[in-house]
C-alpha positions in Angstrom: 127.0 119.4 115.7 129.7 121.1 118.1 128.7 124.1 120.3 130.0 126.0 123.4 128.8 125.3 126.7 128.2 127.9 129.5 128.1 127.5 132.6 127.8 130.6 135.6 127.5 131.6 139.2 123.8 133.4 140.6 123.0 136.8 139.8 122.2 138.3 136.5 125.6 139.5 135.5 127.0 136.2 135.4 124.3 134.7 133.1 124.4 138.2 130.9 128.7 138.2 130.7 128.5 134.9 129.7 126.6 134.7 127.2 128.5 137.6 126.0 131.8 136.5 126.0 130.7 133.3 124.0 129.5 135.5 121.1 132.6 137.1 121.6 134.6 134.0 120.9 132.3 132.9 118.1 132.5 136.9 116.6 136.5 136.0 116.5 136.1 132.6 115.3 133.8 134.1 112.0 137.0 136.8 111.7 139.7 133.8 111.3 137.5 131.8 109.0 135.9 129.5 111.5 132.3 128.8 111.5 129.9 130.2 114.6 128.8 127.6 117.3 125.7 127.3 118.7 126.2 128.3 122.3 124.0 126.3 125.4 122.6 128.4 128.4 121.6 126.4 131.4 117.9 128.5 132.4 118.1 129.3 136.1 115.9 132.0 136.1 112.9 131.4 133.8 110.9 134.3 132.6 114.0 137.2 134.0 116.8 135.8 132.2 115.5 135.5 128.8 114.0 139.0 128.9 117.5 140.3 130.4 119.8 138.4 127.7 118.2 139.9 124.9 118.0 143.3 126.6 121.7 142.8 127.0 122.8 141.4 123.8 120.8 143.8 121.6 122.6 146.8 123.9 125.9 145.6 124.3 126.3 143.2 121.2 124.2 144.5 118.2 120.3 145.5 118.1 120.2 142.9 115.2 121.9 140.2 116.2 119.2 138.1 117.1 117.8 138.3 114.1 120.6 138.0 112.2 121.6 134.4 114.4 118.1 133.4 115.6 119.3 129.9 116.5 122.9 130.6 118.1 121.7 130.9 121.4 119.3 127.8 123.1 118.3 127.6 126.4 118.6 124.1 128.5 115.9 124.3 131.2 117.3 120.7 133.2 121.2 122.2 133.2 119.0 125.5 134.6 117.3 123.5 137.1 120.3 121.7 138.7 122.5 124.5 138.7 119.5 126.7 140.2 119.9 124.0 143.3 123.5 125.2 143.9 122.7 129.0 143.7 122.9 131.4 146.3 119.4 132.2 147.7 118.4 134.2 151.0 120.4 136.3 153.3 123.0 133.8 154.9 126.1 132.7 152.8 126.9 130.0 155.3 123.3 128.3 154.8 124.3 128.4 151.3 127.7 127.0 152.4 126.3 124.1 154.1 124.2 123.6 151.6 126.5 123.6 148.4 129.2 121.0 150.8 125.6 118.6 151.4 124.2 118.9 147.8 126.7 119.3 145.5 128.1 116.2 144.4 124.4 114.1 143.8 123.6 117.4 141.8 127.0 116.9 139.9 126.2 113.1 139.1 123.1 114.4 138.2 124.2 117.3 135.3 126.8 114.7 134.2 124.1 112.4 133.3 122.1 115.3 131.4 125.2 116.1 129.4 125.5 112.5 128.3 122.7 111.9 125.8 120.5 114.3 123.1 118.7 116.7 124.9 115.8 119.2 123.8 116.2 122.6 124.3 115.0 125.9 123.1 115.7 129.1 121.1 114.8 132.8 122.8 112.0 132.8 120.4 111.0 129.8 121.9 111.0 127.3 119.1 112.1 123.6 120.3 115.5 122.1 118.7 117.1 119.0 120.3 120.9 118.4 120.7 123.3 116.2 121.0 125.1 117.3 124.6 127.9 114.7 124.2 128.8 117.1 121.2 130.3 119.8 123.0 133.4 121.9 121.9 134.5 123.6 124.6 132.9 125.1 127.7 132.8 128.5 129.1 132.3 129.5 132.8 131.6 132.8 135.3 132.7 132.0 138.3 131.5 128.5 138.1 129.5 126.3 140.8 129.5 123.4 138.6 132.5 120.6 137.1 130.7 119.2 134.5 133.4 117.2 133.1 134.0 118.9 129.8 136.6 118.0 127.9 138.1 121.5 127.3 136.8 123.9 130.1 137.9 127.9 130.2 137.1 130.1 133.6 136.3 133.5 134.4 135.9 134.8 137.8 134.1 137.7 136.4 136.0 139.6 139.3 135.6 137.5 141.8 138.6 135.5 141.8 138.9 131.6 142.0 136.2 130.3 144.5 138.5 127.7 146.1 140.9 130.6 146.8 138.3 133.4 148.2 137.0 130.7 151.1 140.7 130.0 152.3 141.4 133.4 152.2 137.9 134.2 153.8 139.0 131.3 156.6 142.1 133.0 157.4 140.6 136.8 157.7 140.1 137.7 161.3 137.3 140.5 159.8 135.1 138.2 158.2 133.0 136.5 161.2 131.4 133.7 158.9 131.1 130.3 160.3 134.5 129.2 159.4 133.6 125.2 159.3 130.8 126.0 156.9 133.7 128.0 154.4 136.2 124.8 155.3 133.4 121.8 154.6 132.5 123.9 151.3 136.4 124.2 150.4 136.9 120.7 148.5 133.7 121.5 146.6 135.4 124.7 145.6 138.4 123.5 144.3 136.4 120.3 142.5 134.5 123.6 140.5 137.4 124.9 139.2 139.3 121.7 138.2 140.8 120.8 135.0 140.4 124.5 133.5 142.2 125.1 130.3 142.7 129.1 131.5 141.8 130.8 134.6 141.0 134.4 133.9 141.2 136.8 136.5 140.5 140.4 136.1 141.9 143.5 137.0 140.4 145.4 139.3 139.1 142.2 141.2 138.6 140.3 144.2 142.2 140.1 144.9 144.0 143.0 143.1 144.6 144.6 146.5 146.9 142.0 147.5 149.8 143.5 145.8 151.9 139.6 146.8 149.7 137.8 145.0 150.8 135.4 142.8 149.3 133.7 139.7 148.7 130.2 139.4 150.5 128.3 136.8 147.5 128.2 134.1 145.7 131.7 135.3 145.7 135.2 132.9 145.2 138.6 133.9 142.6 140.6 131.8 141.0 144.1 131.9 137.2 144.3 132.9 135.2 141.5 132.3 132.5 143.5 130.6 131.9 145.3 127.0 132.3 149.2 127.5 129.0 151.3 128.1 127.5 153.1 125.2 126.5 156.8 125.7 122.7 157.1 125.9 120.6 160.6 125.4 117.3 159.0 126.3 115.3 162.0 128.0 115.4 161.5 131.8 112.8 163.5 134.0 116.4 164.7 136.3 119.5 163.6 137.4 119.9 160.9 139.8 121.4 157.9 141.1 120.9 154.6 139.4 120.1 151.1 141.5 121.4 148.5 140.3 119.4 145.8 142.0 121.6 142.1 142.9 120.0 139.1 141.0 120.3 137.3 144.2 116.7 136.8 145.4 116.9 137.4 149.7 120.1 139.8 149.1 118.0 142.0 147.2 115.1 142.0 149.8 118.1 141.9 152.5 117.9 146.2 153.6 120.9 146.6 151.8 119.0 149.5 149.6 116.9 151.1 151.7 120.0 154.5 152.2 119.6 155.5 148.2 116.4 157.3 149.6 118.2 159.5 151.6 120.3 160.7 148.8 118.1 163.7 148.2 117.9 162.3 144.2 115.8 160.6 141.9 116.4 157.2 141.8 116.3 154.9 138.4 116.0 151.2 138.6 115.5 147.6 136.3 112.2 147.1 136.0 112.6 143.5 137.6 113.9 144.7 140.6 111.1 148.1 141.5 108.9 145.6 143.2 111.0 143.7 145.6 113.2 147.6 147.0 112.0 149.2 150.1 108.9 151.0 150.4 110.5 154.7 150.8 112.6 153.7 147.6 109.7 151.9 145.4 108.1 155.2 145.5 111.2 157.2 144.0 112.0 154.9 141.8 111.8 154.7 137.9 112.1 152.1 135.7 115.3 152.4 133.5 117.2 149.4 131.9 121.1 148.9 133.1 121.9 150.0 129.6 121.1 153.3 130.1 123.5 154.1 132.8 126.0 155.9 130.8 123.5 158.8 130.5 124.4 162.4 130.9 121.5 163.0 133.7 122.6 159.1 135.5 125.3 161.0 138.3 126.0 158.1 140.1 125.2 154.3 140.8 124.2 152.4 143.6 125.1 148.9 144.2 126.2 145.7 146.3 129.8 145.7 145.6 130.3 143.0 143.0 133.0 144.0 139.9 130.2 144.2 137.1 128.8 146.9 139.0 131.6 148.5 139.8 133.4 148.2 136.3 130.5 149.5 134.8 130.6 152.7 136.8 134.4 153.4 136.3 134.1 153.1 132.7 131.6 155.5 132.1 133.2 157.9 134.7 129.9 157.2 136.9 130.4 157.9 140.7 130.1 154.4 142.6 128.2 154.3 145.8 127.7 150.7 148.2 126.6 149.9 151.0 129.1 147.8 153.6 129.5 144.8 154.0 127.0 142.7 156.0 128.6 139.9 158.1 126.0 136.7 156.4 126.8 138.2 152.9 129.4 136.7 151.0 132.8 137.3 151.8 133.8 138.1 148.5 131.9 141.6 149.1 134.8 142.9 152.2 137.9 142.0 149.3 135.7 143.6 147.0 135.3 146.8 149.3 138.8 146.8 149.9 140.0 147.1 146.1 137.6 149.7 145.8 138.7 151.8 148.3 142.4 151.6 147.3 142.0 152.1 143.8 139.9 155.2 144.5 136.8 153.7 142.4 134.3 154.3 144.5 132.6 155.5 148.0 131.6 153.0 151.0 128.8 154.1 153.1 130.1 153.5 156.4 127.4 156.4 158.6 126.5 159.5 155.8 124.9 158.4 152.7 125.4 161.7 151.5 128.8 162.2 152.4 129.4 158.9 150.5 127.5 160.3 147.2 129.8 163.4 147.3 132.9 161.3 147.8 131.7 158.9 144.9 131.5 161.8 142.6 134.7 163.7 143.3 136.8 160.3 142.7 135.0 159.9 139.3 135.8 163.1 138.0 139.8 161.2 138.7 139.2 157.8 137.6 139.7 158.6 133.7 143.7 157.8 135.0 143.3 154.1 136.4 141.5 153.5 133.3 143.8 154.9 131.2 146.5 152.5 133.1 144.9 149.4 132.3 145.0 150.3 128.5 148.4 151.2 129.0 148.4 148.0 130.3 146.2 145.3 127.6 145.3 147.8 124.8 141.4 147.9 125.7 139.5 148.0 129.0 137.1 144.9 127.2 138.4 141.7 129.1 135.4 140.0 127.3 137.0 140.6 123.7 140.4 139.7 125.4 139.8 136.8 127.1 137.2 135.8 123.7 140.8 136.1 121.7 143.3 134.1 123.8 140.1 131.2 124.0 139.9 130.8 120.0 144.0 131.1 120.3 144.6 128.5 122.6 141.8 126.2 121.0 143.5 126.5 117.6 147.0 126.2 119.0 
């Protein structure tokens, strides 16, 4: 029986997009007459991810849809597992570098040989099913650190723009102090990643929408955010404050990058998964408040390392954006990202004042309504997941 591979970078958006995106796709397939697929989730992060992909599909898909399609999402635990070897983990990109440029092609050979056989897997209500993996439709992919060899493969950079094309323009940027020949030994794994895609889609704003000389490659589309707008909440909050939204990364997230929201003068809300692992001085602030509640009336602002999720998702709901700069052993995608964010006007760097920075964040969002009202101008919605969803079934169905 045919389904949709996924496949995605570390953190929790990417999983959490994902997914969404190939409900999407199957959500337009049922509206032209096609039948749903079953859609395959490499498990990276057992225990988190299942909790957070039902939190996220019952808030940003439909509080029934589980119930409604119990069985189209399973979960593969060995694609999890070998993609979980490729993930950023700890504090130092180039480690990871060096790593990914050792490891990468045995773990390759490796998820090849998974994908070539029936397989069991599970559903998120943890019943066992087993698949046939050589029956694959079509695969999609956040940002992805994996080739698998798909026949027909579609790419997102979920804002972070192509990863063969972020390291040589990392390499050539005199502020970026990484060890250049980690970023060069990683580079041929990079562009082996991103081979043989059907569509590239890039999003606007993202990694590179600063660079106004840009130009596209031959098979890459432009799309609005790469994330499904944020619904209004009224949940009673105790106050108004700043919301955290804690990396995915495990080592980022313990890295100090957090530890100025305390000095915001404001309560702080957080995800649950992420209160334990935050500074002392925040810990103690903090509440415990699922991402999906961020477009709240009493949620001011919201924290966050700079990554496009994070930001889209405060520019949407007119939320003021705070993050903290860029850290030299972080990825270098995070100083692009800082630098689109500045000249859009979507958000506040803390470069000295965290309080100066809250004030900034919230006097540009009171603006950003305009930019937003641009890129409708622009592709009709500011959901790139129902876009790029439409132009997949499209292309598929010629």
């Amino acid at each position: 029986m045919s389904y949709i591979n996924t496949t995605f970078a570390h953190g929790n958006g990417p999983f959490s997009r994902c997914v969404e995106w190939a409900i999407e796709v199957n959500n337009v397939r049922e509206e032209k007459g096609f039948s749903r697929l079953q859609v395959v989730v490499p498990l990276v992060y057992p225990g988190r991810q299942e909790r957070i992909m039902k939190e996220e599909i019952e808030t940003n898909v439909s509080p029934n849809f589980l119930k409604k399609h119990p069985d189209e999402i399973l979960l593969d635990r060995r694609q999890g597992e070998l993609l979980n070897a490729l993930m950023f983990k700890g504090k130092d990109y180039a480690e990871n570098l060096r790593g990914l440029a050792r490891d990468y092609f045995s773990v390759e050979d490796a998820m090849q040989k998974h994908l070539d056989g029936k397989r069991k897997v599970e559903t998120l209500d943890c019943r066992v099913e087993e698949i046939d993996l050589r029956d694959c439709s079509f695969q999609l992919g956040l940002n992805n650190r994996m080739q698998t060899g798909i026949a027909n493969q579609f790419y997102t950079a979920g804002g972070a723009g192509p990863f063969d094309e972020l390291l040589e323009r990392a390499i050539a940027d005199s502020e970026i102090s990484l060890d250049r020949k980690s970023m060069k030994d990683a580079l041929p794994v990079a562009r082996r990643m991103i081979e043989n895609q059907r569509i590239i889609f890039s999003n606007e704003p993202g990694v590179f929408s600063y660079v106004s000389s840009r130009k596209l490659k031959d098979n890459e589309v432009l799309t609005p955010c790469f994330i499904h707008f944020p619904k209004p909440d009224n949940t009673e909050l105790p106050g108004k404050g700043i919301y955290l939204t804690a990396t995915g990364i495990d080592g980022v997230r313990e890295s100090g990058m957090y530890d100025a929201v305390a000095e915001l003068g404001m309560q702080i809300y957080a995800p649950k998964f992420a209160i334990g692992s935050l500074p002392d001085a925040v810990k103690e602030k903090a509440i415990e408040l699922k991402p999906s509640k961020i477009n709240n009336p009493n949620i001011v602002a919201q924290y966050a390392r700079a990554g496009w999720s994070s930001v889209w998702l405060s520019h949407m709901a007119e939320k003021g954006f705070i993050t903290p700069a860029y850290q030299n052993a972080d990825d270098p995608e995070m100083i692009f990202n800082e630098r689109g964010i500045k000249k859009f006007r979507l958000g506040a760097v803390i470069e000295d004042n965290p309080q100066g920075a809250l004030e900034k964040s919230l006097e540009l969002a009171s603006k950003v309504s305009e930019y937003n009202s641009e890129l409708i101008f622009r592709y009709g919605t500011l959901d790139g997941i129902r876009y790029s969803a439409e132009k997949v079934v499209d292309y598929l169905k010629g």
